[in-house]
C-alpha positions as CSV (number, residue, x, y, z in Angstrom):
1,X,24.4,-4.2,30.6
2,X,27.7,-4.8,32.3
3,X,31.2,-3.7,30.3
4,X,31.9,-7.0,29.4
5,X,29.3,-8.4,27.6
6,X,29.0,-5.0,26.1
7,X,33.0,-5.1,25.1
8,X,31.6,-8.7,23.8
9,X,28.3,-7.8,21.5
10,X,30.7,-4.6,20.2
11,X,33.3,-7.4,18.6
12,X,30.3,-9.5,17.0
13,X,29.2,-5.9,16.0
14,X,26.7,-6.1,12.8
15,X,27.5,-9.6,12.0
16,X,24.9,-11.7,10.8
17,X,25.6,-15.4,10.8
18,X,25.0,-18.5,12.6
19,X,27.6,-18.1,14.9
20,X,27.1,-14.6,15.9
21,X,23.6,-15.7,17.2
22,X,25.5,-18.6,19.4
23,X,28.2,-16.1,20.2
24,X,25.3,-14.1,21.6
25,X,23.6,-17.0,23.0
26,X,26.4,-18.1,25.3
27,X,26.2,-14.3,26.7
28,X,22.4,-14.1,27.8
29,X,22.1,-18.0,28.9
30,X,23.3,-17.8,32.2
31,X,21.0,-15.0,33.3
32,X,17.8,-15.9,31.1
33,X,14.9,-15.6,33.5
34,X,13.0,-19.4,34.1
35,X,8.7,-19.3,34.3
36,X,10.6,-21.0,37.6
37,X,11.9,-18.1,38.8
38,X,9.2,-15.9,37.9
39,X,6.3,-17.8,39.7
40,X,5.1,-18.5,36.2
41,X,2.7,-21.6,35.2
42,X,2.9,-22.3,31.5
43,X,0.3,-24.4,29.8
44,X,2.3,-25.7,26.5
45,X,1.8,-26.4,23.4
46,X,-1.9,-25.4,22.9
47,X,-3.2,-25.4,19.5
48,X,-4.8,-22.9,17.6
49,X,-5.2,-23.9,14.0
50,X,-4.1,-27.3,12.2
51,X,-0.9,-26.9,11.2
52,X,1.3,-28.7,13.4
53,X,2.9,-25.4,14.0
54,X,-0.3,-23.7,14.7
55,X,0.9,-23.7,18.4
56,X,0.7,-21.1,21.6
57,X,2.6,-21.6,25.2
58,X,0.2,-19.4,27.8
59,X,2.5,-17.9,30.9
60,X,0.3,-17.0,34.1
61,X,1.3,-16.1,37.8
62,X,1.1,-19.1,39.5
63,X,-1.2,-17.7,42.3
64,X,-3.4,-15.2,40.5
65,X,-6.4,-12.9,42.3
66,X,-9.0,-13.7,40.0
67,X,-9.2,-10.6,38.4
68,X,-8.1,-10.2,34.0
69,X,-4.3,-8.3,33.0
70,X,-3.0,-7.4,29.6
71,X,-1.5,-10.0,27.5
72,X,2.0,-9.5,25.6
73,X,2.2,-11.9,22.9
74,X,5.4,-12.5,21.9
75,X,6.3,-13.3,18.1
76,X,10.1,-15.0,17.8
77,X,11.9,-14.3,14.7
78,X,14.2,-16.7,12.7
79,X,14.7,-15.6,9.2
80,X,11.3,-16.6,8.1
81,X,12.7,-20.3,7.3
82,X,13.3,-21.1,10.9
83,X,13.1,-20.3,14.6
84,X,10.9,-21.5,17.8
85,X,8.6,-19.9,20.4
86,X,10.9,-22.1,23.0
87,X,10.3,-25.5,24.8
88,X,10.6,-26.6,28.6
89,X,13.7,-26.1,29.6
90,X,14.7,-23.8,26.6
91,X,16.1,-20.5,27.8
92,X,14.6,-18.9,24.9
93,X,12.0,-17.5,24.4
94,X,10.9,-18.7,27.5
95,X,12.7,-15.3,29.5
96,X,9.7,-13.5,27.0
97,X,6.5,-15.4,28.7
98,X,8.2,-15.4,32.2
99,X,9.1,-11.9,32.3
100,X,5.4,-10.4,31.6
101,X,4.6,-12.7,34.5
102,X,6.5,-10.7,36.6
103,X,5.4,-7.4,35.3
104,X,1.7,-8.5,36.4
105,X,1.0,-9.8,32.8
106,X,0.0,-13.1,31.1
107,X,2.4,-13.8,28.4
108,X,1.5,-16.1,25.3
109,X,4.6,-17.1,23.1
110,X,3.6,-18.1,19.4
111,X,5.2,-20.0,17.1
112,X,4.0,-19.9,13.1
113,X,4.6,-22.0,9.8
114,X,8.1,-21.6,8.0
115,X,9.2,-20.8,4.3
116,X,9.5,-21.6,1.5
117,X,7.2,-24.2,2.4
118,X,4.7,-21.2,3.7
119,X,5.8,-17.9,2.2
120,X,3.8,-14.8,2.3
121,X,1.6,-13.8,3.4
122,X,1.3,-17.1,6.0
123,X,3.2,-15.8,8.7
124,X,0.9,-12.5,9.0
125,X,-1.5,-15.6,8.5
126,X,-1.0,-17.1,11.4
127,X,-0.6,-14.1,13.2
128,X,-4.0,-13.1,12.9
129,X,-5.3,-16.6,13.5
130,X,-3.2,-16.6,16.8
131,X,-5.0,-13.3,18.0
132,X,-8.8,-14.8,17.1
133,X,-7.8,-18.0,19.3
134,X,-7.2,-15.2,22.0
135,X,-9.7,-13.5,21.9
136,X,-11.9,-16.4,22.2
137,X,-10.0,-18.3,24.9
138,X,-7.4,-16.1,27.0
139,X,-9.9,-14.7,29.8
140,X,-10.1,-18.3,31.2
141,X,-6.8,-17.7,31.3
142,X,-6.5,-15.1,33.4
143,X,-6.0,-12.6,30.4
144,X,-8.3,-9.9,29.0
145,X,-8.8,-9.5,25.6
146,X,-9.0,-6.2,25.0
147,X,-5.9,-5.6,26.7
148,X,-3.5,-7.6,24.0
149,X,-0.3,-5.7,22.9
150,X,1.7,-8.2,20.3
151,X,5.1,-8.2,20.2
152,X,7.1,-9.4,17.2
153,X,10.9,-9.5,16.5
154,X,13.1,-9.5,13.5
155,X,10.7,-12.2,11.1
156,X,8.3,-11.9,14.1
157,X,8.0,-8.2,13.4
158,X,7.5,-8.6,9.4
159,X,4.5,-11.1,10.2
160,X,3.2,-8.9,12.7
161,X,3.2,-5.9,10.4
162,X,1.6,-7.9,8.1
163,X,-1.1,-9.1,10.2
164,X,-1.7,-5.6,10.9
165,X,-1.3,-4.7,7.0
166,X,-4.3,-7.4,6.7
167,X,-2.0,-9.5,4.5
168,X,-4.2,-12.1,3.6
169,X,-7.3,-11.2,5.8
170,X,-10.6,-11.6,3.5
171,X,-11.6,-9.0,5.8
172,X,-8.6,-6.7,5.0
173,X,-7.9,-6.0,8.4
174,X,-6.2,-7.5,11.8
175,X,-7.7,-9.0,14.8
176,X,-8.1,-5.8,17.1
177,X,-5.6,-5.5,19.3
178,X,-4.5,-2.9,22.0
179,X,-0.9,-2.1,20.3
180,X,2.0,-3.7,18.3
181,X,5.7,-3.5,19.0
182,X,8.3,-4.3,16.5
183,X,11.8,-5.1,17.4
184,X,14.3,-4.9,14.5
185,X,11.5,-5.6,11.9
186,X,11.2,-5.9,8.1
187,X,8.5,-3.7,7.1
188,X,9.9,-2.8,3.4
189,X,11.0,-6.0,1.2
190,X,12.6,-3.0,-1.6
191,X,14.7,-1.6,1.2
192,X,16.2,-4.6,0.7
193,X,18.9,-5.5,-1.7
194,X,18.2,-9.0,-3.3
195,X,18.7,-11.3,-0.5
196,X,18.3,-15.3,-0.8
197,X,17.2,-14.8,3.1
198,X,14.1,-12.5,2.3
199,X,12.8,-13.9,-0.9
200,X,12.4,-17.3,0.7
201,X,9.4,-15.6,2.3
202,X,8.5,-12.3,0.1
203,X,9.2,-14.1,-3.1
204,X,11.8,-13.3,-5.8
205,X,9.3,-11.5,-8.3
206,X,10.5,-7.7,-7.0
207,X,7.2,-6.2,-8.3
208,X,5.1,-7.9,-6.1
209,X,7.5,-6.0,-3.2
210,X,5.0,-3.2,-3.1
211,X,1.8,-4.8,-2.3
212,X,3.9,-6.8,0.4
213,X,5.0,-4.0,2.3
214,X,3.4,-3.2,5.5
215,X,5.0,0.2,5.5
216,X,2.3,2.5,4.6
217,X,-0.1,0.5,6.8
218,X,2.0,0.5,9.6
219,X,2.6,4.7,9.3
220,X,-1.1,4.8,9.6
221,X,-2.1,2.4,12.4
222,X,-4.6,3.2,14.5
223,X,-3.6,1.6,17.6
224,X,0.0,3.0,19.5
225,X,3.4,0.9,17.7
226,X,6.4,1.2,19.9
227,X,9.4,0.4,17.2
228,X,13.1,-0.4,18.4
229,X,16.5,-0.6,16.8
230,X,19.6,-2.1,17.9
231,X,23.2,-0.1,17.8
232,X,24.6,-3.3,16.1
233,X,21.7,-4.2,14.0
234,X,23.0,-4.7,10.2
235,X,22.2,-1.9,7.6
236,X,19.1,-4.0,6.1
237,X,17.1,-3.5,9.7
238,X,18.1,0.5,9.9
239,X,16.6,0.8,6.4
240,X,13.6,-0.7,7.7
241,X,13.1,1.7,10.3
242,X,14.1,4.9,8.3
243,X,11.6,3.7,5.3
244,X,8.5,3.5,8.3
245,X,9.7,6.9,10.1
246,X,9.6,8.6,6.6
247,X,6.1,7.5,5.8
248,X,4.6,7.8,9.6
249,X,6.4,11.2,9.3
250,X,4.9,11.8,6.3
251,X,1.3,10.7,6.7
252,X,0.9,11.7,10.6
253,X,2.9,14.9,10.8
254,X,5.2,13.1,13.4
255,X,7.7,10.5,13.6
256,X,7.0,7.1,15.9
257,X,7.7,6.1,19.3
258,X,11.1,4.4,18.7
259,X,13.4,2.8,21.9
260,X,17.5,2.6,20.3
261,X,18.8,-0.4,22.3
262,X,22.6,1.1,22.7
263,X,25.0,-1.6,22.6
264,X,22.9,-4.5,21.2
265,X,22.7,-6.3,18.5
266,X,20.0,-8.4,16.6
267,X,19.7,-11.3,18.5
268,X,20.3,-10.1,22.0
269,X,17.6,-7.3,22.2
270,X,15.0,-10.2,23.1
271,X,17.5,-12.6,24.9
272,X,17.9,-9.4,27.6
273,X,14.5,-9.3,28.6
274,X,14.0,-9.7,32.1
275,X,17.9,-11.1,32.7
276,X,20.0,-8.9,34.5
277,X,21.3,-7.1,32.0
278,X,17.9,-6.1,30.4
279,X,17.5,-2.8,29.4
280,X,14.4,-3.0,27.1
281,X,11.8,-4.2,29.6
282,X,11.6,-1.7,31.7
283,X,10.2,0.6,28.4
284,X,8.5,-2.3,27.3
285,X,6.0,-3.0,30.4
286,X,6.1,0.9,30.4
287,X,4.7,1.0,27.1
288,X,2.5,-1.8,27.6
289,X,0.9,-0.2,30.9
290,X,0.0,3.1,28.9
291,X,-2.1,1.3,26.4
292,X,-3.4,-1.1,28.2
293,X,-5.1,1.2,31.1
C-alpha cells in the first residue's frame, strides 16, 4: 500500500458510516482488477435457489487446460440489510472473482437474501444452499469440489460462520468444504453492545444471542479458518476476534491462524484484493494452496 492512500484510510481511521465506505471506495476504484484484465470469463447471474437473490456469478480463465482447481467463494458483506456480490461493470466485488482467476482458481461470488425481511439464520441459509449448488454443478465448470475454501467478509463472515455453525441445517451441519476464511467477521452477537445494525438480523431478544453464536463452533472446526483483522476496524470487529481466539484457545490448546491487515480499515481489506496495493492476497492464495493440495 503506497503512503498516501495509507495517510488516507488513517484519517477515515475506525469510522463506520456511509461515507467512510465511499471515501474508501474512491481509493481502491482506480486500481480494482477487471475479469478483463485477468483473462477471466464470468457466467452471471446463475441461480441457485428461488429467491430472486438466490444468485452466483462463476469466474474461470478464459483458456483453461481441462483439468479441475480449487474454488474461492467469496461472501460480500453489507450490514446484513444490504450489500451486492457485484454486476458487469461493477468494480466490486468483481476484483474477488477476477483475482482467483489469476491465482489459477475459479472464483464464484454469492450474493444472499437481506434483513429484516430474512433475519437469522437465512443468511447462514443461503450459505449452505450456495455450497450444495456447488457441489453439484462447479466441475463443469472447471472447479473441483472438494477443493472449495469460502470466503466471507464483515456480514459475509457472520453467515459463513453460521453456515459452518449449521444454523438452520436439519442436518446440523455445513456443506463440506475444504476451509473457511473470515474477514472482520461477527461471530459473537453479546460482544456486541445493543446495535440497531445487528439486531436487524440476530434479533432484539438478547437471550436468544447464545444459541446464535457461531463462536464455539467456529473454535472447534474441523476444517483450517484463516481469520483477519483490520488496524482500523471499529472496537465491535476486534471483540469478535478476541471472543473466537479465547474459545479456540481454550478448546484446541492454541490460538488461530489470524492475518492483521496493517493500515486498513473495514471496507478496504476486500477492495485491495488483487489491485496494486493488495496486501492480503498474497496470504490468501497462500492459504488457499495449503488446504487445497
Amino acid at each position: 500500500m503506497n503512503g498516501e492512500i495509507r495517510r488516507r484510510l488513517q484519517v477515515i481511521g475506525d469510522t463506520f458510516t456511509p461515507a467512510a465506505i465511499e471515501t474508501t471506495n474512491a481509493l481502491f476504484v482506480p486500481g480494482a482488477l477487471t475479469p478483463a484484465a485477468a483473462g477471466a470469463q464470468v457466467l452471471r447471474d446463475l441461480a441457485y435457489g428461488d429467491h430472486e437473490r438466490h444468485r452466483l456469478d462463476i469466474f474461470r480463465a478464459s483458456a483453461t487446460d481441462g483439468g479441475t482447481k480449487p474454488v474461492v467463494v467469496f461472501v460480500h458483506g453489507g450490514g446484513f440489510a444490504g450489500g451486492n456480490k457485484g454486476g458487469e461493470g461493477v468494480p466490486f466485488y468483481n476484483n474477488v472473482g477476477a483475482w482467483a482467476v489469476t491465482r489459477g482458481f475459479v472464483g464464484v461470488n454469492l450474493t444472499y437474501r437481506l434483513a429484516p425481511a430474512h433475519g437469522w439464520p437465512a443468511g447462514a441459509q443461503d450459505v449452505a444452499a450456495a455450497l450444495r449448488w456447488l457441489r453439484e454443478n462447479i466441475g463443469r465448470h472447471g472447479g473441483d469440489a472438494d477443493r472449495m475454501v469460502v470466503i466471507g467478509q464483515s456480514a459475509g463472515a457472520a453467515h459463513v460462520a453460521g453456515c459452518i455453525a449449521g444454523h438452520g441445517s436439519a442436518g446440523g451441519s455445513a456443506p463440506g468444504i475444504a476451509a473457511a476464511v473470515l474477514i472482520s467477521g461477527i461471530y459473537e452477537p453479546d460482544a456486541f453492545h445493543p446495535n440497531p445494525m445487528h439486531e436487524v438480523y440476530f434479533g432484539s431478544d438478547r437471550a436468544l444471542y447464545p444459541m446464535r453464536s457461531a463462536v464455539l463452533a467456529l473454535a472447534a472446526a474441523p476444517m483450517p479458518c484463516l481469520f483477519t483483522i483490520s488496524e482500523f476496524d471499529p472496537p465491535q470487529f476486534q471483540r469478535q476476534l478476541a471472543a473466537l481466539v479465547a474459545a479456540r484457545t481454550a478448546i484446541k490448546g492454541y490460538c488461530p491462524e489470524i492475518l492483521w491487515q496493517a493500515g486498513h480499515n473495514h471496507f478496504s481489506t476486500s477492495m485491495q484484493i488483487g489491485g496494486p496495493h493488495d496486501t492480503l492476497g498474497e496470504g490468501l492464495a497462500a492459504f488457499v494452496r495449503r488446504t487445497c493440495m
